[in-house]
C-alpha positions as CSV (number, residue, x, y, z in Angstrom):
1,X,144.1,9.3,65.2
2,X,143.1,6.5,62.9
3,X,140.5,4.7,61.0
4,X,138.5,1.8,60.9
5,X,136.4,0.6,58.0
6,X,133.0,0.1,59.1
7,X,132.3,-3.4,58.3
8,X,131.0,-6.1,60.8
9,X,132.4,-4.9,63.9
10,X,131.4,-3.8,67.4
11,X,133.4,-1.1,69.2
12,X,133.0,-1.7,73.2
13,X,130.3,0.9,74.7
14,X,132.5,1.5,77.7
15,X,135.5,2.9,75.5
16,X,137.0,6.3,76.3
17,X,136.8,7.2,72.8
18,X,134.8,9.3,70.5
19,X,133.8,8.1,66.8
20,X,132.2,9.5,64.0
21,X,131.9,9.2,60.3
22,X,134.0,11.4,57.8
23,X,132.6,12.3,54.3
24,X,133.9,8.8,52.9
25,X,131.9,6.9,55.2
26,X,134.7,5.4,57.4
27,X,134.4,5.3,61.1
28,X,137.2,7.8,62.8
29,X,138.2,7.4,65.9
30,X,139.8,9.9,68.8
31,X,140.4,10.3,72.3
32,X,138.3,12.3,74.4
33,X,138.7,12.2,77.7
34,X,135.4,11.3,80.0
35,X,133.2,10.7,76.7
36,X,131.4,7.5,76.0
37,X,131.1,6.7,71.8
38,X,128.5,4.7,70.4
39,X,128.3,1.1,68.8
40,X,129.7,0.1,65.7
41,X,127.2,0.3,63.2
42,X,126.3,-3.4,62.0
43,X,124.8,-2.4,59.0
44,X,127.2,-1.2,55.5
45,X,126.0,2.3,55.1
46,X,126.7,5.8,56.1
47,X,124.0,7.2,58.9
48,X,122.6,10.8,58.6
49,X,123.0,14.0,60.2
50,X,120.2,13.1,62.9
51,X,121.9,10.0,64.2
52,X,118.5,8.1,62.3
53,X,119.2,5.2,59.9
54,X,117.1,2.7,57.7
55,X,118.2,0.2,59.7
56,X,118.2,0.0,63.8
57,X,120.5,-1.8,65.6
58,X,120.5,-2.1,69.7
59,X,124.1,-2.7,71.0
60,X,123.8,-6.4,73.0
61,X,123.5,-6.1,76.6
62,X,121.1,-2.9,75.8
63,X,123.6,-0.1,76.7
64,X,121.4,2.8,75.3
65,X,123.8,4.0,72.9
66,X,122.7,5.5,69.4
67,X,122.7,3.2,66.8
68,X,124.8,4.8,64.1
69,X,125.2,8.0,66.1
70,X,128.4,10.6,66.9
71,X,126.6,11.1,70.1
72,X,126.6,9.3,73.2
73,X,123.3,8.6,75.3
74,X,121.8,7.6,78.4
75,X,119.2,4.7,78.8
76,X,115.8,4.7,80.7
77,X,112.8,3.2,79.7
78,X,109.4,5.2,79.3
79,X,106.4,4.4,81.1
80,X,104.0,5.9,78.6
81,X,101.7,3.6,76.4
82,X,103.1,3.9,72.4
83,X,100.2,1.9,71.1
84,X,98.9,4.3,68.2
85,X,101.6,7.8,68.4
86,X,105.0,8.2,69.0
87,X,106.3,11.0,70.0
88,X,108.8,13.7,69.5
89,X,109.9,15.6,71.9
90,X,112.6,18.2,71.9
91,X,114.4,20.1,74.4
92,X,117.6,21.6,75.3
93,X,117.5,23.8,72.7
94,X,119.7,26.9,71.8
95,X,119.7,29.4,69.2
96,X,121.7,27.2,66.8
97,X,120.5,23.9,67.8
98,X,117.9,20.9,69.2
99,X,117.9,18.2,71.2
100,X,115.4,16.0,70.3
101,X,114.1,12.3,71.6
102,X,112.1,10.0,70.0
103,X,110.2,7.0,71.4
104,X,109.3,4.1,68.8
105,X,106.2,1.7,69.9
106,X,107.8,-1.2,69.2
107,X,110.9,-0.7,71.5
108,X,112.2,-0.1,74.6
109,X,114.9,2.4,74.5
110,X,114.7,6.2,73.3
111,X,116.4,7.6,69.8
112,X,118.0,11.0,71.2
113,X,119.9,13.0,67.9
114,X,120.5,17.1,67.5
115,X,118.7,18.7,64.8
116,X,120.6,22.2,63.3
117,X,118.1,25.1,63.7
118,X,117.4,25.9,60.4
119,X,114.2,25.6,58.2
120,X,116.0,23.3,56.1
121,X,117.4,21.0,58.7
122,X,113.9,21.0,60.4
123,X,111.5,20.1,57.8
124,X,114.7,17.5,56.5
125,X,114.4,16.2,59.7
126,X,110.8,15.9,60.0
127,X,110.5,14.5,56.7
128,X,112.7,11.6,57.7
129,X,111.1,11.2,61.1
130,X,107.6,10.4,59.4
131,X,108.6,8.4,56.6
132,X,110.3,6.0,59.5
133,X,107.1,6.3,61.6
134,X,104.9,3.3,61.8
135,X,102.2,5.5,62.8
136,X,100.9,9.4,63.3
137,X,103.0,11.2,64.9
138,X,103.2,14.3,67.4
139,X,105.7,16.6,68.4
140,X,106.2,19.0,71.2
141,X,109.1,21.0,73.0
142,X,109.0,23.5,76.2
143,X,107.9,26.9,75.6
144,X,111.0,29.2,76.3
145,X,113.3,32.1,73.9
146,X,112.6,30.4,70.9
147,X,109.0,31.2,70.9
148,X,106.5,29.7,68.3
149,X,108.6,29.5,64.9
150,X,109.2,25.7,65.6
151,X,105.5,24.9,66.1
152,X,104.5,26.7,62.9
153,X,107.1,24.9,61.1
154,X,106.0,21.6,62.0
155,X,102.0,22.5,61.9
156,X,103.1,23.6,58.5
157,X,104.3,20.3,57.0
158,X,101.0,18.7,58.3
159,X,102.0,17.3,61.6
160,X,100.9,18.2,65.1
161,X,102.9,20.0,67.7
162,X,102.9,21.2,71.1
163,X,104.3,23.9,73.5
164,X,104.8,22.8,77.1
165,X,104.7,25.4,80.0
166,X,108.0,24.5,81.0
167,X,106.5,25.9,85.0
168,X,104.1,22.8,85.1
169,X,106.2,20.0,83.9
170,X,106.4,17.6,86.7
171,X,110.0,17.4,89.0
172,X,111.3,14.9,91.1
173,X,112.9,16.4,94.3
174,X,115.2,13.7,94.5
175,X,116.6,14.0,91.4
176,X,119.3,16.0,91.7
177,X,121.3,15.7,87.8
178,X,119.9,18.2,84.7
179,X,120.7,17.6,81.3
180,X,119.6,18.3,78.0
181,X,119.4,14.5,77.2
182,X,117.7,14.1,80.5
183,X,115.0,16.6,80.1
184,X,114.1,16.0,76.4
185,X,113.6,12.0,77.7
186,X,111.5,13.1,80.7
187,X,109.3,15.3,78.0
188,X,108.8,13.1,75.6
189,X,107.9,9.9,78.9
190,X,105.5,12.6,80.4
191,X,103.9,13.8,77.4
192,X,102.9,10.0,76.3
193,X,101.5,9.9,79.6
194,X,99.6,13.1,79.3
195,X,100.9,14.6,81.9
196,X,101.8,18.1,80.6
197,X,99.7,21.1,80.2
198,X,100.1,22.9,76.7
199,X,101.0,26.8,76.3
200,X,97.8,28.6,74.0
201,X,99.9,29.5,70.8
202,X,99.0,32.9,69.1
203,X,98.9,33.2,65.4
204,X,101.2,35.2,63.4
205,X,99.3,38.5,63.3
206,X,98.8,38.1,67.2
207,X,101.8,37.7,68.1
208,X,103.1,40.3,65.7
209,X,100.5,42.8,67.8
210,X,102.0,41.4,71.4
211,X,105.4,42.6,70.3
212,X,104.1,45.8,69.3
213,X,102.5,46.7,72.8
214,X,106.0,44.7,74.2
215,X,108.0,47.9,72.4
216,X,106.2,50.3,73.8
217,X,106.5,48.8,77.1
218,X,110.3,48.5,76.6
219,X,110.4,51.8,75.5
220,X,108.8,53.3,78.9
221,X,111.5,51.3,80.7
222,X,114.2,53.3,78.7
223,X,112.8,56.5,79.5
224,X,112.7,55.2,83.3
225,X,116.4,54.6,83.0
226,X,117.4,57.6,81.4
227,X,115.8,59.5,84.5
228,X,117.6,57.6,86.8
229,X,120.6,58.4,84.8
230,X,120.3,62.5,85.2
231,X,119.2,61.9,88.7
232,X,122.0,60.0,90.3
233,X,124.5,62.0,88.3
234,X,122.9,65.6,89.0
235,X,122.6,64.0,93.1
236,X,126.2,63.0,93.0
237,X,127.6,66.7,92.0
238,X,125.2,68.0,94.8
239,X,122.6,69.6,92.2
240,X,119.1,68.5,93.8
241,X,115.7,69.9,92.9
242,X,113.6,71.4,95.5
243,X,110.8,73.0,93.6
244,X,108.4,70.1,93.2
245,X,107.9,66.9,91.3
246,X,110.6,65.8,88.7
247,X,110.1,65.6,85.3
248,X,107.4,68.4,84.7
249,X,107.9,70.9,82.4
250,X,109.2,73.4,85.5
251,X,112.2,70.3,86.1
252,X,113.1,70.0,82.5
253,X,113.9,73.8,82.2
254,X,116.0,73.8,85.1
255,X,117.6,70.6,83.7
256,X,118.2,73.0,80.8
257,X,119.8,75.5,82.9
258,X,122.4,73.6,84.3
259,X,126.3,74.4,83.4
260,X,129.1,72.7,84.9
261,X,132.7,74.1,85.5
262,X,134.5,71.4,84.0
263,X,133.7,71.0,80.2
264,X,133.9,66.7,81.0
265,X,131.0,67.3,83.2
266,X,129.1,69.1,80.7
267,X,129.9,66.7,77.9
268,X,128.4,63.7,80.1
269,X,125.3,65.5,81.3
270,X,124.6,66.6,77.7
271,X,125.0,62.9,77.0
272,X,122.4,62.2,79.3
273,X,119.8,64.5,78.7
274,X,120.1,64.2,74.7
275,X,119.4,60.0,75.8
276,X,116.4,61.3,77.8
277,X,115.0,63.0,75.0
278,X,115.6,60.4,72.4
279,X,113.9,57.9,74.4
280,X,111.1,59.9,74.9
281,X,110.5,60.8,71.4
282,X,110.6,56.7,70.6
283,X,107.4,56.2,73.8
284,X,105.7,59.0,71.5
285,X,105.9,56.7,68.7
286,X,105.1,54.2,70.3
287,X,101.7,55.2,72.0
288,X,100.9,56.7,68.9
289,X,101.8,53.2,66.9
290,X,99.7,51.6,69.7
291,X,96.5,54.0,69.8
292,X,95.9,53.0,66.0
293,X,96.3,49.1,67.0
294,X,93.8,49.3,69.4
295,X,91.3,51.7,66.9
296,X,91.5,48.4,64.3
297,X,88.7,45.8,63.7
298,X,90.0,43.2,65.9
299,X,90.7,45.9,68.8
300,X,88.1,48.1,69.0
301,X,85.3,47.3,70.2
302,X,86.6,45.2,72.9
303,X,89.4,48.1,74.2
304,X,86.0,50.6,74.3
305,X,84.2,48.2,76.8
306,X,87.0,47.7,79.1
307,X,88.1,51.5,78.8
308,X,84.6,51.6,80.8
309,X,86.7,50.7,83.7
310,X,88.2,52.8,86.2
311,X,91.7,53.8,85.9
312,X,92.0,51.5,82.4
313,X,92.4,53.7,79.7
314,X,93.2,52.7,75.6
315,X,97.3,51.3,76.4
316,X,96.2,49.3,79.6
317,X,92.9,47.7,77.9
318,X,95.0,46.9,74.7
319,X,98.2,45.5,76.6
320,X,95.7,43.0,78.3
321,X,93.9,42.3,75.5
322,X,97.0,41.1,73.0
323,X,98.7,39.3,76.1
324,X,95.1,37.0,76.8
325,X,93.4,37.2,73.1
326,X,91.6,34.4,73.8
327,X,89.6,34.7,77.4
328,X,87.7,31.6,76.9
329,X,90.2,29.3,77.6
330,X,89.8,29.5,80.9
331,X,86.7,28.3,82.6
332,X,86.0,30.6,85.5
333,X,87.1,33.7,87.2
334,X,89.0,31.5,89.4
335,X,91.3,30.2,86.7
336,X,91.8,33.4,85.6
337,X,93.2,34.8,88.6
338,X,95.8,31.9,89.1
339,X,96.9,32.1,85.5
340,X,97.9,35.7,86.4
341,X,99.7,34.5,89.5
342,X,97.0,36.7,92.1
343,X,96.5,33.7,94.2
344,X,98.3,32.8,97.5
345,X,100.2,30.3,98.1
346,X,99.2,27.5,100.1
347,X,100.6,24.4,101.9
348,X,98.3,23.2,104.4
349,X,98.0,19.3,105.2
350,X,95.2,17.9,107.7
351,X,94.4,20.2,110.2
352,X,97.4,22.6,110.0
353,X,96.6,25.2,107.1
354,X,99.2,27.7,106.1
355,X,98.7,30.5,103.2
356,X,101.5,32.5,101.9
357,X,102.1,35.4,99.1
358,X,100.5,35.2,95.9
359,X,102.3,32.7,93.6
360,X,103.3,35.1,91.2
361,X,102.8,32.5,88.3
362,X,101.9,33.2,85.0
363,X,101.9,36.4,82.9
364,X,103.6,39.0,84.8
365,X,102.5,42.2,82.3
366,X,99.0,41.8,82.9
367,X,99.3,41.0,86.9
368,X,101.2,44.4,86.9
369,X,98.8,46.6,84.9
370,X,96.3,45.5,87.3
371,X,98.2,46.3,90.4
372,X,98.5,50.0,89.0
373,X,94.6,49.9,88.3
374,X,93.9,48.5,91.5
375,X,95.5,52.0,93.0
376,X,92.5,54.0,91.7
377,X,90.2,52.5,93.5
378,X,91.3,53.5,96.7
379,X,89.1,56.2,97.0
380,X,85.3,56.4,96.7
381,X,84.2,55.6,93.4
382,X,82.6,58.5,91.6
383,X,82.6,58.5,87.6
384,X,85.3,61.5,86.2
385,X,84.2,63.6,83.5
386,X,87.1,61.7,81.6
387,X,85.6,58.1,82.6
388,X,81.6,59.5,82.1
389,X,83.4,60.8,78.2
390,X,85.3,57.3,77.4
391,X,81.5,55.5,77.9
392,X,80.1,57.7,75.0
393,X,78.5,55.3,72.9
394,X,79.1,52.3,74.5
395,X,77.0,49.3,75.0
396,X,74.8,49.6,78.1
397,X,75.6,46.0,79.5
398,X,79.5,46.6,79.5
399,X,79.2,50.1,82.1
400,X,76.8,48.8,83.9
401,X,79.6,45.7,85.0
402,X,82.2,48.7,85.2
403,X,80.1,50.5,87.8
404,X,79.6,47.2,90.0
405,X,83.3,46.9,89.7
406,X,84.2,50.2,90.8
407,X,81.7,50.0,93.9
408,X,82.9,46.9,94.7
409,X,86.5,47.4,94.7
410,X,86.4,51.1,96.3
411,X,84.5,49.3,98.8
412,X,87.0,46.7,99.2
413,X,89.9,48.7,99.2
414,X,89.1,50.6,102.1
415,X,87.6,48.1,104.0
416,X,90.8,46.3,103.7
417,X,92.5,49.6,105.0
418,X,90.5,49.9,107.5
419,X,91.5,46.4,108.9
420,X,94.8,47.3,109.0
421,X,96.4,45.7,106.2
422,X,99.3,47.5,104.5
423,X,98.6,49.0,101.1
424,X,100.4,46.1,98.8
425,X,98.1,43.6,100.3
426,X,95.2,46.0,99.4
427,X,96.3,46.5,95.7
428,X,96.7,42.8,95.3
429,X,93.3,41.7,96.8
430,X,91.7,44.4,94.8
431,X,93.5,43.3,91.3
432,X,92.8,39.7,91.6
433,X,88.6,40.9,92.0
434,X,89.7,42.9,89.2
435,X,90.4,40.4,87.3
436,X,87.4,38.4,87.6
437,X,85.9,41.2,86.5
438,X,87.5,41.7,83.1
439,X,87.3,37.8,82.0
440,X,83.4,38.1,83.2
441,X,83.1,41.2,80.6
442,X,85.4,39.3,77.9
443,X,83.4,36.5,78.0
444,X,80.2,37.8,78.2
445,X,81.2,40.3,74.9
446,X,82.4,37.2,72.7
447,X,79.0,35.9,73.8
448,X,77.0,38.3,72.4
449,X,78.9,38.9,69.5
450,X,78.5,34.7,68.9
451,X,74.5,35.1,69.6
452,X,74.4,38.1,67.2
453,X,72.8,37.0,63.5
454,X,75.2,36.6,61.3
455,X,75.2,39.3,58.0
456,X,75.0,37.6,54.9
């Protein structure tokens, strides 16, 4: 290894070597093998952390390389207009860092640096970004593990920012090469153009509610597993139940009477069973964490009307609500029901039309809660005592929409039967009509609560 001062010199972009700047400020250099290093820096001063200096300088022949950077990077020019914004886009992130591209209006290439994940590296970052820009500027980055903190971040320093549903960002089928570098380029090129749709961000306290529904959720999946547990132990040492349906209170007491020979056996089934029990103490919790969520100000009302439905009781009517919150956005049933991926597929051109299986797109929670509601409609629809109880004291408007839903549907459903289509296709076409029912009650409730007189 050796090093060079930095003063006045130009390294060769096709080198074989990596370079980057010590805490001194000199250039170092060393071989890497299959890396391209960037440009001498043509300028006497020590770049930052984000590969962004005072002073820009393009390589000559227009190589792409970061000015002043310890990172190599590839060259293609955006198509977008950059007459008032430039843009930020990230991608390629991780939990320790981002990738991040930047496209100034006044030149050709892209500015591509890494920015730590930290709040400290972040805002630093941002800060520098702005006091650089010639203009406003806007940021955005694909919706993925990292959730929402990065938007808040940003929105809180007074900038905008925007979450890309990574599903709908245009692909090129011949392109057959994906990087981090290439993806946060195509971003930041596609959203100049407009061409992205943006994911509805929750606020803090809704998203803080969406978890709490997601634990319970995870908690019924624990208890689910634990059962499978006892089961495929107990069926592989030959014990099998024959007196009914597992898990009622007659199956847990013979779970109870069970006693091995070997004291291993024991040990391992006692394992079992104790994680059985745990987790079902923690779904307690849970429903009973969940039942006073949906008995707040912001819940309640809303969770009574749609408990007006049948087979949607409090948990079902409050995991739909804090996975939509805002039922507006969407301007018909239609849209709706694709968001929740209940529409088939299709791929028909001129006179050739071909349909396939629903595309499955969007939030997979709700589409499944409605499959399960879409099972009690496969009988006649006659009000319970338990349905006729949960419509005590509510609005008029709201069960009369749940009634003309639950004739509908039961009709439906065994009309659909009756055709002789299988019992998945059934549920399915009855959950996406389902679902055009819900967003018609959500919207016409936030109507009338808009057209209600204000008290002052």
């Amino acid at each position: 290894m050796r090093t060079l001062k930095c003063k006045n010199h130009h390294i060769t972009p096709i080198d074989t070597r990596m370079y980057y700047y010590d805490n001194k400020g000199r250039m170092t250099i060393s071989r890497k093998y299959g890396t391209t290093g960037p440009t001498g820096c043509k300028s006497r001063h020590k770049p930052d952390n984000y590969g962004l200096c005072d002073k820009v300088y393009v390589a000559p022949a227009n190589r792409g390389l970061l000015h002043c950077g310890n990172r190599a990077a590839y060259n293609t020019k955006g198509t977008g207009r950059y007459e008032q914004y430039y843009n930020i886009c990230r991608n390629g992130y991780t939990q320790k860092q981002h990738k991040a591209a930047i496209k100034y209006p006044d030149r050709d290439n892209v500015v591509e640096f890494t920015i730590k994940n930290t709040p400290s590296d972040i805002k630093r970052a941002v800060k520098k970004i702005a006091r650089q820009a010639p203009g406003p500027v806007e940021f955005c980055y694909e919706a993925g593990v990292c959730g929402f903190s990065l938007k808040r971040r940003i929105e809180a320093l007074g900038f905008k920012c925007a979450v890309i549903a990574p599903s709908l960002v245009p692909v090129k089928p011949g392109v057959r090469i994906k990087t981090d570098r290439r993806d946060a380029k195509k971003l930041q090129e596609y959203y100049s153009a407009g061409l992205l749709t943006e994911v509805h961000a929750p606020n803090e306290k809704q998203e803080a509610d969406r978890e709490l529904v997601r634990l319970r959720e995870t908690a019924r999946k624990d208890v689910q597993r634990a059962q499978h547990h006892i089961l495929k132990f107990l069926n592989r040492h030959s014990y099998i139940y024959h007196q009914g349906n597992h898990w009622t209170d007659k199956h847990i007491t013979w779970l109870r009477g069970i006693n091995f020979e070997e004291p291993a056996l024991n040990e391992v089934f006692e394992a079992y069973f104790a994680q059985y029990i745990n987790c079902c103490e923690r779904l307690d919790r849970c429903d009973r964490r969940v039942e006073a969520l949906a008995e707040t100000d912001d819940y309640r009302e809303m969770v009574g009307i749609l408990s007006c439905f049948h087979g949607i009781k409090t948990i079902t009517a409050i995991s739909i609500l804090v996975e939509i919150f805002d039922f507006a956005r969407f301007e018909s049933a239609p849209a709706f029901m694709s968001y929740l991926g209940l529409t088939p597929k299709e791929d028909s051109s001129g006179e050739s039309e071909k349909k396939g299986p629903i595309t499955k797109a969007g939030n997979k929670r709700v589409r499944r809660l409605l499959n399960e509601t879409a099972h009690h409609y496969r009988h006649r629809y006659v009000p319970s005592k338990a349905l006729k109880k949960r419509r005590e004291s509510r609005p008029q408007w709201g069960i009369e929409i749940a009634d003309r839903a639950g004739q509908r549907l039961s009709y439906r459903h065994r009309y659909l039967r009756a055709r002789g289509k299988i019992l998945v296709k059934a549920n399915i076409a009855v959950a996406r009509e389902l679902a055009g029912f819900i967003w018609f009650t959500a919207t016409q409730y936030y109507a009338r609560k808009q057209a209600q007189p204000q008290k002052v």
